[in-house]
C-alpha positions as CSV (number, residue, x, y, z in Angstrom):
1,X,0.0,0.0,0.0
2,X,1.2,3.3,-0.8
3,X,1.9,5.4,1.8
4,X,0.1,9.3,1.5
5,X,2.5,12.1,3.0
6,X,2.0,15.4,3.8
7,X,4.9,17.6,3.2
8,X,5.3,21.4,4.1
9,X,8.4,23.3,2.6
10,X,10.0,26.7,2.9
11,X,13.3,28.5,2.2
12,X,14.9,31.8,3.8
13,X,18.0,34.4,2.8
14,X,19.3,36.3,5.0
15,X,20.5,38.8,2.3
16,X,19.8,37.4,-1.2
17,X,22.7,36.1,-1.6
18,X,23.5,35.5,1.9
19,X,23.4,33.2,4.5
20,X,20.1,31.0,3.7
21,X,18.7,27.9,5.7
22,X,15.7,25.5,4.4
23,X,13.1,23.7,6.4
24,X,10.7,21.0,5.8
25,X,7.9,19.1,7.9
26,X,6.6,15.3,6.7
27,X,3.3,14.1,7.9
28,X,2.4,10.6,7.6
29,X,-0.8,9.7,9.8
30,X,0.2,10.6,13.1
31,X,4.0,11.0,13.0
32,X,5.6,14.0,12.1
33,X,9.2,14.8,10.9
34,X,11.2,17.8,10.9
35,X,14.5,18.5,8.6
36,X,16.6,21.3,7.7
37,X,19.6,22.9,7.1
38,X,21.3,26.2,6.0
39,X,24.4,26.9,3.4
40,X,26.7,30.4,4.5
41,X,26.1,32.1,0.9
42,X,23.0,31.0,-1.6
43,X,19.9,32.6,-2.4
44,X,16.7,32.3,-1.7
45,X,15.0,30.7,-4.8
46,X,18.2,28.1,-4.3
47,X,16.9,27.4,-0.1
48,X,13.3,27.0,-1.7
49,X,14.7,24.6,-4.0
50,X,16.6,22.8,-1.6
51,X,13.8,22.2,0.9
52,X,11.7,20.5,-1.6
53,X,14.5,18.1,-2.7
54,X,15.3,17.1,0.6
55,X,12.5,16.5,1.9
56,X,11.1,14.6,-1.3
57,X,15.0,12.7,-0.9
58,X,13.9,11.7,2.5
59,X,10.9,9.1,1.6
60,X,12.4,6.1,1.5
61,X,9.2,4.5,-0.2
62,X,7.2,5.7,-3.3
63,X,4.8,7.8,-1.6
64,X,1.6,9.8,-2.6
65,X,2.5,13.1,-1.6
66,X,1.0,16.5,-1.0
67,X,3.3,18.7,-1.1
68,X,2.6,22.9,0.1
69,X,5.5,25.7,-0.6
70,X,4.7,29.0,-0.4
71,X,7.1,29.5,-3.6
72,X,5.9,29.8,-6.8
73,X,9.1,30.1,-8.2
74,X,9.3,26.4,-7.4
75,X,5.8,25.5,-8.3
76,X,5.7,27.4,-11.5
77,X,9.3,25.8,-12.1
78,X,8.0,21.9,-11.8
79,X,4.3,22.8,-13.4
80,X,5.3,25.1,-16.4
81,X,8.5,25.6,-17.3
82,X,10.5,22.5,-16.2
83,X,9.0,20.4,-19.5
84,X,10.4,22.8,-22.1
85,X,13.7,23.1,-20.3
86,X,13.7,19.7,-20.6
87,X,13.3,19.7,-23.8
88,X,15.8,22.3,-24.9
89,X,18.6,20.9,-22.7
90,X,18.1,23.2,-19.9
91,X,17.8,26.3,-21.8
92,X,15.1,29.0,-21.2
93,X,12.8,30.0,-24.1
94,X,15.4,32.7,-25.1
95,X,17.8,29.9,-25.3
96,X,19.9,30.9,-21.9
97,X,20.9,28.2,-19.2
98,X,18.3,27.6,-16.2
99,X,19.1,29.6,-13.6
100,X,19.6,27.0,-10.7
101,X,19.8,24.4,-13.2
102,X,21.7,22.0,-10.7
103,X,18.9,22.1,-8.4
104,X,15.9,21.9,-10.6
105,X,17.4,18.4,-12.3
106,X,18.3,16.9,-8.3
107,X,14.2,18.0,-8.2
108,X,13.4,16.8,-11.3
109,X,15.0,13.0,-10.2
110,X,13.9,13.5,-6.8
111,X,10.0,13.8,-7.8
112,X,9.9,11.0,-10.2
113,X,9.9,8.3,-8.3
114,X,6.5,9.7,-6.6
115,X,2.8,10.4,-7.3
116,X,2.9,14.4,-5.8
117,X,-0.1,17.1,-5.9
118,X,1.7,20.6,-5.9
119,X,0.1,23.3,-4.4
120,X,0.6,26.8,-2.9
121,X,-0.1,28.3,0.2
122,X,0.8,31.8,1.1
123,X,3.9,32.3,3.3
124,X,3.3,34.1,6.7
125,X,-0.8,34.0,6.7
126,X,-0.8,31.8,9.7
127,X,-0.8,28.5,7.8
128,X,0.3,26.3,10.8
129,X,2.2,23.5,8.2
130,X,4.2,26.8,6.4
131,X,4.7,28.9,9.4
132,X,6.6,25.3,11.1
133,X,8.6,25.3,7.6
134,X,9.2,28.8,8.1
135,X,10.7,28.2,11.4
136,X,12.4,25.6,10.5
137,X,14.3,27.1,7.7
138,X,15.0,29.9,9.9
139,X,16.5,27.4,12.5
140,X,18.6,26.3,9.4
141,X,20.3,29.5,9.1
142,X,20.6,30.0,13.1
143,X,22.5,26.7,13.3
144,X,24.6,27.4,10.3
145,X,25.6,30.7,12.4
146,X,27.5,29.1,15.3
């Protein structure tokens, strides 16, 4: 039986570029799993990126995930514009590399393997799954800092 995850995501920048940390909450059933981490000099869109990846990196199963980010850089990234990068070998439609293109083919591996509903929630509106991410990518950075 496949399992069905909930998964809450968020990135922050302290300066953009700057010191960034990324969070991530799972939820299967009743259990609940937190993971983060920080980098000393990336960028936001790069922490968004990175929280997705991991966390989808952290099933060990093929799951059926729903998966919230308050980024729609990443959710218009693996919805719109992913598919034609694809198909011109990582190049935008003015024919210029993907920005982050490192990251979008580790997310591009990482959601394959899974059956995932995208959606977006809006950071900071007192969404209790995002505002944990939130913290949690915050955490990310404060760790880093020590």
């Amino acid at each position: 039986m496949i399992k069905k995850i909930e998964i809450y995501t968020d990135g922050a920048c302290r300066g953009n570029p700057g010191v960034g940390g990324w969070g991530a909450l799972l939820i299967w059933g009743d259990h609940r799993k937190d993971i983060f981490g920080g980098e000393a000099e990336t960028t936001n869109n790069r922490m968004e990126l990175t929280a997705v990846i991991e966390a989808l990196s952290a099933l060990k199963d093929r799951c059926d995930v729903t998966l919230y980010s308050d980024s729609k850089y990443v959710l218009q990234g693996i919805n719109d514009w992913m598919h034609g990068w694809k198909k011109r070998g990582w190049k935008t439609a003015a024919k210029k590399p993907v920005k982050n293109q490192d990251l979008w083919m580790a997310l591009d591996e990482a959601q394959a393997r899974h059956k995932i509903s995208w959606h977006w929630v809006e950071g900071h509106s007192g969404d209790p799954g995002n505002e944990h991410a939130d913290m949690l990518a915050n955490r990310g950075i404060d760790e880093l800092k020590r």
